[in-house]
C-alpha positions as CSV (number, residue, x, y, z in Angstrom):
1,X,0.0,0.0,0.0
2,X,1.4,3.5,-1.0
3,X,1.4,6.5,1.1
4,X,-0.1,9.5,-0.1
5,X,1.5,13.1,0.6
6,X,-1.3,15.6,1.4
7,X,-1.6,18.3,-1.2
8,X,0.1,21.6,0.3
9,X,-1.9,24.4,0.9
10,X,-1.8,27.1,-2.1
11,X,-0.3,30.5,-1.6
12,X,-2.2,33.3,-0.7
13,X,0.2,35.2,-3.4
14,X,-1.3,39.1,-3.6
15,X,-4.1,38.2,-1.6
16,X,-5.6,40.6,1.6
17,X,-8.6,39.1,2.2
18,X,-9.3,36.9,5.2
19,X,-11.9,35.4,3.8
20,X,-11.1,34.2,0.5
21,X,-8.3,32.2,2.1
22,X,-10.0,30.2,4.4
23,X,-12.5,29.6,2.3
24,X,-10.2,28.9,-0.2
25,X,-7.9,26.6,1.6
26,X,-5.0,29.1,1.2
27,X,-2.1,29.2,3.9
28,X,-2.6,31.1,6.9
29,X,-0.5,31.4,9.2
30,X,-2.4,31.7,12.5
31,X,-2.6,35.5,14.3
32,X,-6.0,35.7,15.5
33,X,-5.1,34.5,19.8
34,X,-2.7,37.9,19.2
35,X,-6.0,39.6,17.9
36,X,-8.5,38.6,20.5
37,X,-6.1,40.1,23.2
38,X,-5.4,43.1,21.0
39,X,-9.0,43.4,20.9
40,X,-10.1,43.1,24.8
41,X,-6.9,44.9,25.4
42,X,-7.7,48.4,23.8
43,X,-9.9,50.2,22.1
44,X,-8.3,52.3,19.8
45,X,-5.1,50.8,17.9
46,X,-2.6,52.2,16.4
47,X,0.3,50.0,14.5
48,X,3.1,50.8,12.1
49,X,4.8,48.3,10.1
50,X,6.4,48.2,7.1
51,X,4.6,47.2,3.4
52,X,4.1,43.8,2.4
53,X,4.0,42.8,5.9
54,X,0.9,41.4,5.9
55,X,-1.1,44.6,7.4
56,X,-4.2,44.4,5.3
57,X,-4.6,40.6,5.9
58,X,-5.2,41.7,9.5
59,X,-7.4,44.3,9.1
60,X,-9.4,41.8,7.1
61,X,-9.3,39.2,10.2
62,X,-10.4,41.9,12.1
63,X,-13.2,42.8,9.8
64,X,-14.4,38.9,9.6
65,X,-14.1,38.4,13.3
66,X,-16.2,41.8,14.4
67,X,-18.4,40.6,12.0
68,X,-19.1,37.2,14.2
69,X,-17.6,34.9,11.3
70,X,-17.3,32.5,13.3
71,X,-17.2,29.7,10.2
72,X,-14.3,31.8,8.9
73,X,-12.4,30.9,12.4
74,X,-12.6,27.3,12.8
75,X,-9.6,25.5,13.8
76,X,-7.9,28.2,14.9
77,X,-7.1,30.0,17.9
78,X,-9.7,32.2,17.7
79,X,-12.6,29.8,18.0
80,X,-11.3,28.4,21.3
81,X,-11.1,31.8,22.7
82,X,-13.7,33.8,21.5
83,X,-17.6,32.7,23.0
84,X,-19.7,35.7,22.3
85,X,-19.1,36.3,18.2
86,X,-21.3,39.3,18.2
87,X,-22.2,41.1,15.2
88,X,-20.8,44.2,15.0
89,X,-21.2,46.5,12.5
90,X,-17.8,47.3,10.2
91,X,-16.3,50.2,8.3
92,X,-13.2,49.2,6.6
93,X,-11.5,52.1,4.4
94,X,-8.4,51.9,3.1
95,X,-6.4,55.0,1.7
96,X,-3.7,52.8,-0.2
97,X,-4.6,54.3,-3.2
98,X,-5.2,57.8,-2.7
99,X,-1.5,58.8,-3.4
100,X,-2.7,61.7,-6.3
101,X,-0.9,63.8,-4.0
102,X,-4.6,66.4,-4.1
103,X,-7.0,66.9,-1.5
104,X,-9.2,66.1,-4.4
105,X,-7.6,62.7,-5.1
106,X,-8.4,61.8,-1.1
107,X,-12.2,63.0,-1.6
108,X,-12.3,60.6,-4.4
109,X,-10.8,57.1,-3.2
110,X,-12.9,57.8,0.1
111,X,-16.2,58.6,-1.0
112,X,-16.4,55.6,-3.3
113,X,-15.8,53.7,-0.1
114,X,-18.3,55.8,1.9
115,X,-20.9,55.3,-1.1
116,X,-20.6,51.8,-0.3
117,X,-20.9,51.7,3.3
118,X,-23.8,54.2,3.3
119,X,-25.9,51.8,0.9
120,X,-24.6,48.6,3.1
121,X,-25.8,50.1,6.1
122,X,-28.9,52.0,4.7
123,X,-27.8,55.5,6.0
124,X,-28.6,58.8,3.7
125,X,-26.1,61.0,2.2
126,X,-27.0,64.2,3.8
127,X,-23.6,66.7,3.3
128,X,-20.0,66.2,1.5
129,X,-18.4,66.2,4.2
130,X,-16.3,63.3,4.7
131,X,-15.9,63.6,8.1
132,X,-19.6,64.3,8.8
133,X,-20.4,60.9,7.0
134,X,-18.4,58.8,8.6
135,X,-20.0,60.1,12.4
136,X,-23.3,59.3,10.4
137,X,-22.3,55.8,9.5
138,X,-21.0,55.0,12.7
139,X,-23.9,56.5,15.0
140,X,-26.8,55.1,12.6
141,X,-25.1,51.6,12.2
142,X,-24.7,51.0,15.5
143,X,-28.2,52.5,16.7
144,X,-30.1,50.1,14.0
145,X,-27.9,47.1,14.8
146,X,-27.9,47.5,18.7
147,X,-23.9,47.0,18.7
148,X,-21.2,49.6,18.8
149,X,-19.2,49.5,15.2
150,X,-16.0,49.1,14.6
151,X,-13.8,51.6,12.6
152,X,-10.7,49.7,10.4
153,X,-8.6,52.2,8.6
154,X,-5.8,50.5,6.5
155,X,-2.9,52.8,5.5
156,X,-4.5,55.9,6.6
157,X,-0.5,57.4,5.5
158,X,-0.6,56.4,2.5
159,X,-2.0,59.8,1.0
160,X,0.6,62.1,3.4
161,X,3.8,59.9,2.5
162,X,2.9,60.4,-1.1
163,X,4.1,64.4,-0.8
164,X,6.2,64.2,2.5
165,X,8.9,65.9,0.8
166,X,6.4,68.9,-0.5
167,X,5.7,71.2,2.9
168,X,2.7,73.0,0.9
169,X,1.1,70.0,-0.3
170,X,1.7,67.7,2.9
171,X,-0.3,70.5,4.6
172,X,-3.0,70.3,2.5
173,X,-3.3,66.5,3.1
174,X,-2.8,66.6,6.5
175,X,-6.3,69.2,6.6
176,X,-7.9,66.4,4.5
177,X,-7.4,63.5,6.2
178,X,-7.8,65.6,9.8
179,X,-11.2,65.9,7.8
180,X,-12.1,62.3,7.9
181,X,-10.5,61.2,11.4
182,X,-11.6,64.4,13.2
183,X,-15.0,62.6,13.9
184,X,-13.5,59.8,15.7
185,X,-13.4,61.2,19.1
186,X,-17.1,62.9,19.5
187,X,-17.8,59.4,18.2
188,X,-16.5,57.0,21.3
189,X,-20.1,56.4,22.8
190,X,-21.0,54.4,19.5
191,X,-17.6,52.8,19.2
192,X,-16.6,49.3,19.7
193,X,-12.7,49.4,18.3
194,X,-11.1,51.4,16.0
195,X,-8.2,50.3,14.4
196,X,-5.1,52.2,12.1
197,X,-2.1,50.7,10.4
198,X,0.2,52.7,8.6
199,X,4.3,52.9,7.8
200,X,4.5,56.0,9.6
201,X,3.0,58.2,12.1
202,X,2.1,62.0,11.7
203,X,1.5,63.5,14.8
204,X,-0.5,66.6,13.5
205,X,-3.1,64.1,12.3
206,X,-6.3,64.4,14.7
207,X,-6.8,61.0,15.7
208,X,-3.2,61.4,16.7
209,X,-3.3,64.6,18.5
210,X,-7.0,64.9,20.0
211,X,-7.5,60.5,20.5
212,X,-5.6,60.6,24.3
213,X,-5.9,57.0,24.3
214,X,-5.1,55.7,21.1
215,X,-2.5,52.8,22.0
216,X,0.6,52.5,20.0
217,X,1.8,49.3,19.7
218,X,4.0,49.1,17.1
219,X,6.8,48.7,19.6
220,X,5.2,46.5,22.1
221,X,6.7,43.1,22.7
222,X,3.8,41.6,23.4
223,X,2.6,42.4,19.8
224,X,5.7,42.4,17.5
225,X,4.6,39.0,16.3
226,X,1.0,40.2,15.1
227,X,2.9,40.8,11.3
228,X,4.8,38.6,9.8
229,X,6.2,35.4,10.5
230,X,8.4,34.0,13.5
231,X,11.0,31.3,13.4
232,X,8.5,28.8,15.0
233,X,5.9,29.6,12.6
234,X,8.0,28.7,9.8
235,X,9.3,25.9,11.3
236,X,5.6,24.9,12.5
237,X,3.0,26.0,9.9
238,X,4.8,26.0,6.7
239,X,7.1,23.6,7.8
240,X,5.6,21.6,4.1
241,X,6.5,24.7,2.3
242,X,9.6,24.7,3.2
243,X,10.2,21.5,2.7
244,X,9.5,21.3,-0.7
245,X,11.5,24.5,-1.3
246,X,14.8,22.5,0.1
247,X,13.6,20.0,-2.6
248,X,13.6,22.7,-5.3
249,X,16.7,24.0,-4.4
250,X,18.6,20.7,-4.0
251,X,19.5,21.3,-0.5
252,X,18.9,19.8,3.0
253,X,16.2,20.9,4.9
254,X,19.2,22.9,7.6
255,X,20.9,24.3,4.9
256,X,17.3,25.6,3.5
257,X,16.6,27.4,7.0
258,X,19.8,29.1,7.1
259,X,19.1,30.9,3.9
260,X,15.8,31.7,4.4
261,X,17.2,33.5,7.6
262,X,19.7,35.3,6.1
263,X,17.8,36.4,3.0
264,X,14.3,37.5,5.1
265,X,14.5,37.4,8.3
266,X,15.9,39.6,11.1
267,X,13.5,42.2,11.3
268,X,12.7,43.3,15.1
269,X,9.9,45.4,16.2
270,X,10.1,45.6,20.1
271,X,13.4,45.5,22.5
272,X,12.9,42.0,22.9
273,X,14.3,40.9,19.8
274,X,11.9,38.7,18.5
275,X,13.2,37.6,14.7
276,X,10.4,37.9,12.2
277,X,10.5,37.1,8.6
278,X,9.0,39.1,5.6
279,X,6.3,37.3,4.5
280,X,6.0,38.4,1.1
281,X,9.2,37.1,0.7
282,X,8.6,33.9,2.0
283,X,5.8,33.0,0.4
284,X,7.7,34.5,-3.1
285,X,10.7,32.0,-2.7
286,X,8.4,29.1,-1.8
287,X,6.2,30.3,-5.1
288,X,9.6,30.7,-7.5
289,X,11.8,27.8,-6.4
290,X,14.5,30.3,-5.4
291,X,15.8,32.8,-2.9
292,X,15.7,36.4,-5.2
293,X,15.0,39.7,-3.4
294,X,11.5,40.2,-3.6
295,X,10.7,42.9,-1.6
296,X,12.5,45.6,-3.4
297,X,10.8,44.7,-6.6
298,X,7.1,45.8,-5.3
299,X,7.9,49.2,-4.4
300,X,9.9,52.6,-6.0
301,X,12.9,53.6,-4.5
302,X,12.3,57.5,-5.0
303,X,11.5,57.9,-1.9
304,X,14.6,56.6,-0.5
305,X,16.4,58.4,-2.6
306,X,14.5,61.7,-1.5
307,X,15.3,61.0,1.9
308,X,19.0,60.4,1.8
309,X,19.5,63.8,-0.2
310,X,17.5,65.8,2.1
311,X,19.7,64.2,4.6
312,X,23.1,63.7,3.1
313,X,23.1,60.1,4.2
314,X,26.8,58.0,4.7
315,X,25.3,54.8,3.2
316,X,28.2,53.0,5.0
317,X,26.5,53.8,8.7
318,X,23.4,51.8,7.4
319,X,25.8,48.8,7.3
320,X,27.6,49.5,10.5
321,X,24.9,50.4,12.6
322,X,23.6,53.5,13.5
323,X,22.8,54.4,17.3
324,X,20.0,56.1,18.4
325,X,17.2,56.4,21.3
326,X,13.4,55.5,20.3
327,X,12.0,58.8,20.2
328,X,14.4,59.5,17.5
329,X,14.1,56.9,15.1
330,X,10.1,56.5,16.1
331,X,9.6,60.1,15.5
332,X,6.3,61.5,13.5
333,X,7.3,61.7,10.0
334,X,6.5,65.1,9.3
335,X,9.1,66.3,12.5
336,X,12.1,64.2,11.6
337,X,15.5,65.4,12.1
338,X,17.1,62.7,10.9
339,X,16.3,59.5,8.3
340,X,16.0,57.1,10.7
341,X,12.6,57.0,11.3
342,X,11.7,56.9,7.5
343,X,14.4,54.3,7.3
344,X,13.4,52.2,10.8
345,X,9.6,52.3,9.2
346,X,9.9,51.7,6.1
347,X,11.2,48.4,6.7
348,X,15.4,49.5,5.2
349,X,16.9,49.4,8.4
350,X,15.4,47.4,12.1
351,X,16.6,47.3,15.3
352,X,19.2,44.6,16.0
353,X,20.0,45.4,19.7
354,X,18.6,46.9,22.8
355,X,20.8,48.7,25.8
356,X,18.3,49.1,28.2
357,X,20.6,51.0,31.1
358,X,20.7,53.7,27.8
359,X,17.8,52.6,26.4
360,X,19.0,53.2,23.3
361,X,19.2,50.9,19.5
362,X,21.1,50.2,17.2
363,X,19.5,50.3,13.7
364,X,21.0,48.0,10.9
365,X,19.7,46.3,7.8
366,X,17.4,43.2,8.4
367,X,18.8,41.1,6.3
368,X,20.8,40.0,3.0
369,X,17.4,40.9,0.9
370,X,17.0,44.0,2.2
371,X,20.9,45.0,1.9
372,X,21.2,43.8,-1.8
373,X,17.8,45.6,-2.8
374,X,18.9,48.8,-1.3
375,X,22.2,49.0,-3.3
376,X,20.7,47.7,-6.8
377,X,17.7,50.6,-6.0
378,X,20.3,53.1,-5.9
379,X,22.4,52.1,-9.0
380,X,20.4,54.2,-11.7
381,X,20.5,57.3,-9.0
382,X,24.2,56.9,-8.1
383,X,25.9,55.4,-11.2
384,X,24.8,54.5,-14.2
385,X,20.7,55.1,-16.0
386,X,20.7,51.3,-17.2
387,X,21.0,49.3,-14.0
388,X,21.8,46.2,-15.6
389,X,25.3,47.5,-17.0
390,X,27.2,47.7,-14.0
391,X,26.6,44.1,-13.1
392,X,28.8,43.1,-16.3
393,X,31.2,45.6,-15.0
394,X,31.5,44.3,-11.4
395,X,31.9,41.0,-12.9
396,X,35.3,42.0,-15.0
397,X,36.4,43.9,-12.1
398,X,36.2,40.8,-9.5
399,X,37.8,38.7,-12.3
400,X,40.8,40.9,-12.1
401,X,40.8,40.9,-8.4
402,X,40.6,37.1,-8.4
403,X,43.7,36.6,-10.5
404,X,45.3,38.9,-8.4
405,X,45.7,42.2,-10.9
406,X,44.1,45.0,-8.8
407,X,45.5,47.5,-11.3
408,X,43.4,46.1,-14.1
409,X,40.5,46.0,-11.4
410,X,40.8,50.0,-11.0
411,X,41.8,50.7,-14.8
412,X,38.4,48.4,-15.7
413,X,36.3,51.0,-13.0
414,X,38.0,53.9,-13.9
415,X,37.1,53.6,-17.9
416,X,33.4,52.4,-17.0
417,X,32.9,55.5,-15.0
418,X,34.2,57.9,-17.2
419,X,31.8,56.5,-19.6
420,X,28.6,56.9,-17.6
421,X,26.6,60.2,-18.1
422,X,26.6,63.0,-16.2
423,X,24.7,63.3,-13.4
424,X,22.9,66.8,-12.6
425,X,22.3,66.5,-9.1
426,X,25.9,64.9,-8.8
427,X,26.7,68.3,-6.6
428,X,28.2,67.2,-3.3
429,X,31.0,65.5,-2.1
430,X,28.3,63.0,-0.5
431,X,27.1,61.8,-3.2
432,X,30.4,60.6,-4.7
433,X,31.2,58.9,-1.5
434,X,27.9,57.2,-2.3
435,X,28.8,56.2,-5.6
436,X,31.8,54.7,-4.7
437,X,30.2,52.9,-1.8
438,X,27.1,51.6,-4.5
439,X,29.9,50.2,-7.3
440,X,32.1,48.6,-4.5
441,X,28.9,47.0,-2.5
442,X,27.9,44.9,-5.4
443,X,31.2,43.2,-4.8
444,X,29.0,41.6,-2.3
445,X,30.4,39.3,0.3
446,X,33.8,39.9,-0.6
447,X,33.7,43.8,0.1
448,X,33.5,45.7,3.5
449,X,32.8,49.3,3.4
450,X,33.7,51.5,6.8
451,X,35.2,49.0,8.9
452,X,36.0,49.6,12.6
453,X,39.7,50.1,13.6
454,X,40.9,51.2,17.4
455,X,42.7,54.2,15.2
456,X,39.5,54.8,13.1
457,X,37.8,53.7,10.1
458,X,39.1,51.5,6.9
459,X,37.2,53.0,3.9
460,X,37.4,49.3,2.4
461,X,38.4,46.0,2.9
462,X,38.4,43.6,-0.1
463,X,39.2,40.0,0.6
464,X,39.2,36.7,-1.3
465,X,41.1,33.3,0.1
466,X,44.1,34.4,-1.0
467,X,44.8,38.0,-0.4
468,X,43.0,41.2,1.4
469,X,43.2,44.8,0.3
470,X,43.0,47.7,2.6
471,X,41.8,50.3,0.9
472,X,41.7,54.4,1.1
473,X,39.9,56.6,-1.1
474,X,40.5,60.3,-1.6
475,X,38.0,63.1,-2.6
476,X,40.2,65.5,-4.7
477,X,43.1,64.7,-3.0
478,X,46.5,62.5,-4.0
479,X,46.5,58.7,-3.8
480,X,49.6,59.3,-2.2
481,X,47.9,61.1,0.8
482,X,44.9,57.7,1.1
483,X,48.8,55.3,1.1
484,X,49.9,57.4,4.2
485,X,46.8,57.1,5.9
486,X,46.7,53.3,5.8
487,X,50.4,53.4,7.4
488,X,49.5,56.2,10.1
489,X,46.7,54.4,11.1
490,X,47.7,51.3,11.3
491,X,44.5,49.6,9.2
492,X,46.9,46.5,8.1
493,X,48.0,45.8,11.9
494,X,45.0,43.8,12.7
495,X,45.5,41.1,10.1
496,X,48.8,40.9,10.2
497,X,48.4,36.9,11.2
498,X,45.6,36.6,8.9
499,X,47.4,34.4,6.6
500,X,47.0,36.1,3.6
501,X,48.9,38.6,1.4
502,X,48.0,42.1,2.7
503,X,48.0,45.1,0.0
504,X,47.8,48.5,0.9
505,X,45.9,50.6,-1.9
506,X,45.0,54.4,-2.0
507,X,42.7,55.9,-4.7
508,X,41.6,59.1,-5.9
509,X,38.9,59.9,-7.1
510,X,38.3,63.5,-9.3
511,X,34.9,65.2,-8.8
512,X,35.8,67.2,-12.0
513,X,36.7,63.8,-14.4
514,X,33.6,62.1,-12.1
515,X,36.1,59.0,-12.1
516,X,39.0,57.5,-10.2
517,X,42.4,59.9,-11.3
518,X,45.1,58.0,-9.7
519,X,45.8,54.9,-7.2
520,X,48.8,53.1,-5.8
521,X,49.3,49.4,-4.9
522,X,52.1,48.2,-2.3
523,X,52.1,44.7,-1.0
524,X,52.6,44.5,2.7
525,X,56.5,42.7,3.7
């Protein structure tokens, strides 16, 4: 007699809605005991976490459970520890696509929604006013059902991010959307829960500023599991899924964990360092086969790019860490003194440890996905308009390296530079440093930008089995001047019992030529 192996469960691939996968027999990876205490905990929610991480999927739980779906529920947590499943009335909006950028756009996206709650519920349309409406729909609904409602508004920021870096425009939305949400408070006797997810938080929203007890958990420990997907849920409920992607792959099931780790996980949300994975990651690699970067391909990187000009960002401080208490990388959006809050947010950078007698983080990338996706976003702003040209590049210039001609290496970057196209904004002294730190990062593995010294910082540190380079770039300035640097610093001392050949390189690189002038190579005796 031949065992069967239960089909796996299909992949709820670009789907939000609660209810089309369970009654679909999609994956789900069970949230809903974090709900119900979410739920009896508070009554107005606030939570900030980055895209793709799964936020609409809970609004949608939320929406089905208010609603007393209890059918929707069975077999999971939820059904054990829920015994009332009343019938609340349910106003879901959802501002991800009003990003028009006009107070006009905003008027649009939620009336359509409004239109359709108001004939769900049976109320009349009595004024424009969005704000007005909404009170209407929540007193009436509630009044005819006998049950408070429930308020579920998924990326209310949507429309404010979309012109954070526009002070006249951002006002404007920010006196739309207080339009909508300014309603919310005189509306407390007919409310249930209200619920708001978002990337960011802008304080000089109403429901921000006038809602005193609006609970912000986005940093809770008890809640940084509500999104995305822990170690012992993958190793648990898609436990199948990744199976059969260790089986794609031709690996063992170990060496199939440790890449999904380094590739998506790493992501913390609370001082207690819980690891949680992307999901839309996840479920991407179990789709394709394969381990790509996913998560940069669904979104545009101008706004990074925005945010480190207006900030002159040292890209090489993302990969080394950057310090900071909460308040200042969990700032509103709209007061932000420096990136890390857009960058902690946003999902680029997460906190990968806690000093609690400071009571201060350290930010880093999450992960090898998210590392790899920020340096190819930045290639067409940084180096070259065709993204996929430097990647041939790289390739000639590691060759070199590999056979050990580091002067061919330079000569190979020094011609493709010259070659790219001028750059307009290409202004500052910053963004050549980024350049430089974008062509030599897709090195990869093999290259370390800004590495720690006791005498200071080596600009990089190229390595392969054979040989390391320490190596000094200029701004304007001689080769000769990056060579002494090396020596007065004493950047080669800590590998002197490496093993390996040690070189000492310095390069210059001409603001006015946009390429590297001049370099010199000594091997360390």
């Amino acid at each position: 007699m031949t065992m069967t192996t239960p089909p796996l469960p299909r992949l709820p691939l670009g789907i939000q809605t609660f209810e089309k996968i369970r009654e679909g027999g999609y994956l789900y990876v069970d949230k809903t005991a974090l709900i119900h205490r979410m739920t009896h905990d508070y009554s107005y929610v606030f939570l900030s976490r980055p895209r793709r991480f799964g936020k609409s999927l809970l609004c949608s739980t939320l929406k089905s459970y208010f609603e007393g779906r209890r059918d929707l529920f069975h077999g999971l947590a939820m059904e054990q520890l829920e015994t009332e499943w009343r019938q609340h009335p349910v106003l879901l909006l959802s501002l991800a696509s009003a990003k028009g950028g006009t107070p006009e756009d905003f008027w649009e996206v939620v009336n359509a929604q409004l239109v359709s709650l108001e004939r769900q519920y049976g109320v009349e349309r009595t004024t424009d006013n969005l704000g007005a409406r909404l009170y209407q729909l929540i007193r009436q609904s509630s009044e005819r059902s006998g049950e408070k409602a429930v308020v579920i508004i998924d990326e209310y920021d949507a429309p404010l991010l979309t012109v954070l870096h526009d002070p006249e425009r951002l006002e404007q939305m920010r006196t739309a959307t207080r339009s909508l949400f300014g309603c919310l408070k005189d509306c407390d006797p007919y409310l249930r829960f209200t619920f708001l997810t978002g990337i960011s938080k802008f304080s000089q929203v109403s429901i921000f500023s006038e809602l005193n007890n609006l609970a912000k958990i986005s940093m809770l420990p008890r809640y940084s599991a509500i999104c995305g997907i822990t170690q012992e849920e993958l190793e648990t409920q898609m436990l199948p899924r990744v199976e059969q992607l260790a089986r794609d792959m031709g690996l063992t099931l170990e060496e199939t964990l440790l890449r999904l780790k380094q590739n998506y996980d790493g992501y913390h949300f609370a001082e207690d360092l819980t690891d949680i994975y992307n999901p839309y990651s996840l479920l991407n690699a179990f789709d394709w086969g394969k381990m790509n970067d996913f998560w940069f391909d669904t979104g545009t990187p101008s706004s990074l790019v925005n945010m480190l000009r207006s900030f002159d960002t040292s890209l090489p401080d993302l990969d080394n860490g950057c310090e900071c208490s909460a308040n200042e990388f969990d700032a509103p959006a709209e007061k932000m003194l420096t990136p890390m809050p857009f960058f902690y947010q946003s999902g680029y950078l997460t906190i990968k440890d806690y000093d609690a007698d400071m009571d201060s983080y350290v930010l880093r990338y999450p992960n090898r996905e998210v590392r790899n996706g920020m340096i190819h976003a930045l290639i067409p702003y940084y180096i070259d308009p065709n993204p996929l040209r430097p990647s041939g590049i790289i390739a000639d210039v590691y060759r070199a390296i590999r056979r050990d001609d580091m002067d061919d290496a330079l000569r190979t970057l020094q011609a493709y530079l010259a070659s790219v196209p001028y750059a307009e904004h290409a202004t500052s002294e910053g963004h050549y440093q980024t350049m430089l730190y974008v062509v030599f990062s897709l090195l990869g593995r093999y290259m370390q930008m800004e590495v720690r010294t006791a005498r200071g910082r080596i600009d990089l540190l190229l390595s392969n089995r054979t040989d390391l380079y320490v190596m000094e770039l200029k701004l304007d300035r001689p080769a000769a001047e990056a060579l002494a640097q090396i020596d007065q610093k004493g950047y080669l001392l800590p590998y002197t019992l490496d093993g390996r050949r040690l070189h000492k390189v310095g390069i210059a690189f001409s603001t006015e030529s946009r390429t590297l002038s001049e370099w010199l190579i000594e091997e360390s005796k």
